[in-house]
MARBA-3410 file (N, C-alpha, C, O; in Angstrom, 1 decimal):
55
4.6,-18.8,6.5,3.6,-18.7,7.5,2.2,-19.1,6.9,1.5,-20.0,7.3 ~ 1.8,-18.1,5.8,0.6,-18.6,5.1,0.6,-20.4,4.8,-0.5,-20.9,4.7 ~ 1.5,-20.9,4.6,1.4,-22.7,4.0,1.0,-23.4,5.3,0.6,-24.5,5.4 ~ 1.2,-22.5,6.4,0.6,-23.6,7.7,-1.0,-23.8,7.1,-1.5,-25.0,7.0 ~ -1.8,-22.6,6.7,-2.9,-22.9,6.9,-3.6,-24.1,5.7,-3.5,-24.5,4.5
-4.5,-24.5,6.9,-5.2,-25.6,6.3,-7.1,-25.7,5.7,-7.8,-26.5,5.2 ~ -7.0,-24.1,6.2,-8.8,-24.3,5.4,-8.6,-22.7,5.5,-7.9,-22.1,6.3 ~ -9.6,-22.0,4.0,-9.3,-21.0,3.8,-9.8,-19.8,5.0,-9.6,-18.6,5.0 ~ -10.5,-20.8,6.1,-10.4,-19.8,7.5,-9.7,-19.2,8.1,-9.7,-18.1,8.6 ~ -8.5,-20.5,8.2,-7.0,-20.4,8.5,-6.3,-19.6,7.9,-5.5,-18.9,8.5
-6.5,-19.5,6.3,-5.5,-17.9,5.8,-5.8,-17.2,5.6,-5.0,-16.4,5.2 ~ -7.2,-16.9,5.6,-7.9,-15.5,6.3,-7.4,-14.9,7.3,-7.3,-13.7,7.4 ~ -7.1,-16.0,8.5,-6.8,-15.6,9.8,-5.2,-15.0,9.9,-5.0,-14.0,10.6 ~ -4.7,-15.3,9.4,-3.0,-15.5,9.0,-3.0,-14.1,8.5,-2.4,-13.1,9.0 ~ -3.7,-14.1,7.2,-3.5,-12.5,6.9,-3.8,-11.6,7.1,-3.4,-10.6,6.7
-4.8,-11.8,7.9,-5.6,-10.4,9.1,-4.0,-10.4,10.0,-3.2,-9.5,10.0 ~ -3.9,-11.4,10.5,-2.8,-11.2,11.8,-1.5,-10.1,10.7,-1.0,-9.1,11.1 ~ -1.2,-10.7,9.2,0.1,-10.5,8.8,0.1,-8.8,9.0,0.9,-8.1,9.5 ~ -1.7,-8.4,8.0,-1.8,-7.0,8.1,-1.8,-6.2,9.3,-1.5,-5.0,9.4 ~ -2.0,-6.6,9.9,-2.4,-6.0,11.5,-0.9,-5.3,11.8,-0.6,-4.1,11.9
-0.1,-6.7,11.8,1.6,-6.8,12.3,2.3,-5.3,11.0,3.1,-4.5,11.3 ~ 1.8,-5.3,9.7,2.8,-4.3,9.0,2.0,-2.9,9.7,2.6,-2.1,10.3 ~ 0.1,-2.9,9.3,0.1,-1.4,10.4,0.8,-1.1,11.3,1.6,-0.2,11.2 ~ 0.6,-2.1,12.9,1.2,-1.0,13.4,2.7,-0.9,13.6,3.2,0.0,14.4 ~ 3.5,-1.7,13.0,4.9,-1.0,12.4,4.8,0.0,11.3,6.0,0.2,10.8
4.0,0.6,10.8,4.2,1.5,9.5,4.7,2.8,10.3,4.6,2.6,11.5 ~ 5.2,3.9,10.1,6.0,5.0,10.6,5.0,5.4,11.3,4.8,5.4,12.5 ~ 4.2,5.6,10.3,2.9,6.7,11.0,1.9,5.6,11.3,1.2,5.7,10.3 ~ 1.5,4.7,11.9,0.7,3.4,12.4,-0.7,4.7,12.2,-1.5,4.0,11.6 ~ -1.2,5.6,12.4,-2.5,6.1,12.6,-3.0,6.6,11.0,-4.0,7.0,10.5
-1.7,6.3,10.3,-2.5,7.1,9.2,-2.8,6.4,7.9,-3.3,6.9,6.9 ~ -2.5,4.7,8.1,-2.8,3.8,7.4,-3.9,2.6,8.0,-4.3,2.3,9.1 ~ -4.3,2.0,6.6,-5.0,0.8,7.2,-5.4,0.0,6.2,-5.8,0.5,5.1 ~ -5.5,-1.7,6.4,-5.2,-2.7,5.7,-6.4,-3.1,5.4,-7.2,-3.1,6.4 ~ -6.9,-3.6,4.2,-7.8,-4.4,3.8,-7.7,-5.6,3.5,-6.6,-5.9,3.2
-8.8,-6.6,3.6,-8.0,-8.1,2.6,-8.9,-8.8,2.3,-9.4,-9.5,3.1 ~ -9.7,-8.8,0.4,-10.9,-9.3,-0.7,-10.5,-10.4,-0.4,-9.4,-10.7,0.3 ~ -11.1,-11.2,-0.7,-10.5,-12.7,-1.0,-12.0,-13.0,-1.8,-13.2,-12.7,-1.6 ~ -11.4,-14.0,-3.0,-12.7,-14.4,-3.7,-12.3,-15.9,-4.9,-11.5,-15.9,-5.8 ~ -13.2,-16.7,-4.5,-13.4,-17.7,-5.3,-13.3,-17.6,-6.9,-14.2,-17.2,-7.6
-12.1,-17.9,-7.4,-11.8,-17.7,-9.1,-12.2,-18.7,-9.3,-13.3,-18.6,-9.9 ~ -11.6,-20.4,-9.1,-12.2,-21.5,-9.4,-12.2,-22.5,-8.2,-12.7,-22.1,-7.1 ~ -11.8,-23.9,-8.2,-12.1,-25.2,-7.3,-11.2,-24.8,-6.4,-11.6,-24.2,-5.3 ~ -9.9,-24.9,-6.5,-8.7,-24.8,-5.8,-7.5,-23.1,-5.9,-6.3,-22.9,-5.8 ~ -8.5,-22.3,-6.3,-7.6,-20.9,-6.8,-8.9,-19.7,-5.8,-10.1,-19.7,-5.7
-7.9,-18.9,-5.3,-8.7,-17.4,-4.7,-7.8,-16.5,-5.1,-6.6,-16.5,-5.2 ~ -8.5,-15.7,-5.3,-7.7,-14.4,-5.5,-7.8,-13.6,-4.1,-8.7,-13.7,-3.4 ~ -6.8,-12.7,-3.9,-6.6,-12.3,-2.8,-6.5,-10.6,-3.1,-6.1,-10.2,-4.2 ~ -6.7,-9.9,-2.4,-6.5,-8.7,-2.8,-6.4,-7.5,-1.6,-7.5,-7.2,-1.1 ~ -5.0,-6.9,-1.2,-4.9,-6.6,-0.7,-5.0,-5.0,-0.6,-4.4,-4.5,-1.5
-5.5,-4.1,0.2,-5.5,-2.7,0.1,-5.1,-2.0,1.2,-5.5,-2.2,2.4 ~ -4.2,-1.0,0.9,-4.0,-0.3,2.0,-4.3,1.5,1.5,-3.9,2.2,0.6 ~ -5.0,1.6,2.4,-5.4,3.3,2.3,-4.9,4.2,3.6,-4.6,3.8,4.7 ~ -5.0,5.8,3.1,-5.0,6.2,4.3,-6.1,6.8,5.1,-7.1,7.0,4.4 ~ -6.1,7.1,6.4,-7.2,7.5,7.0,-7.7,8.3,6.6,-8.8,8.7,7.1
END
């Protein structure tokens, strides 16, 4: 899903949607929630970084 995207807007968008889709399947959907860093390492590399906490 992520390789569709074509500019790093696109898999920003992709991983908002992905996180969205595991909250509210998690058991307890109210008692979690998704973050997602993203940050320029070098020309062609991001690091990504995902967090999930609870309420």
């Amino acid at each position: 899903m992520l390789a569709q995207a074509k500019t790093k807007e696109e898999y920003k968008k992709l991983m908002a949607e992905m996180l969205s889709s595991l909250d509210s399947k998690s058991e307890d959907e109210k008692s979690l929630t998704s973050s997602i860093k993203t940050v320029d390492v070098a020309d062609d590399t991001t690091s990504v970084t995902i967090t999930r906490t609870k309420k």
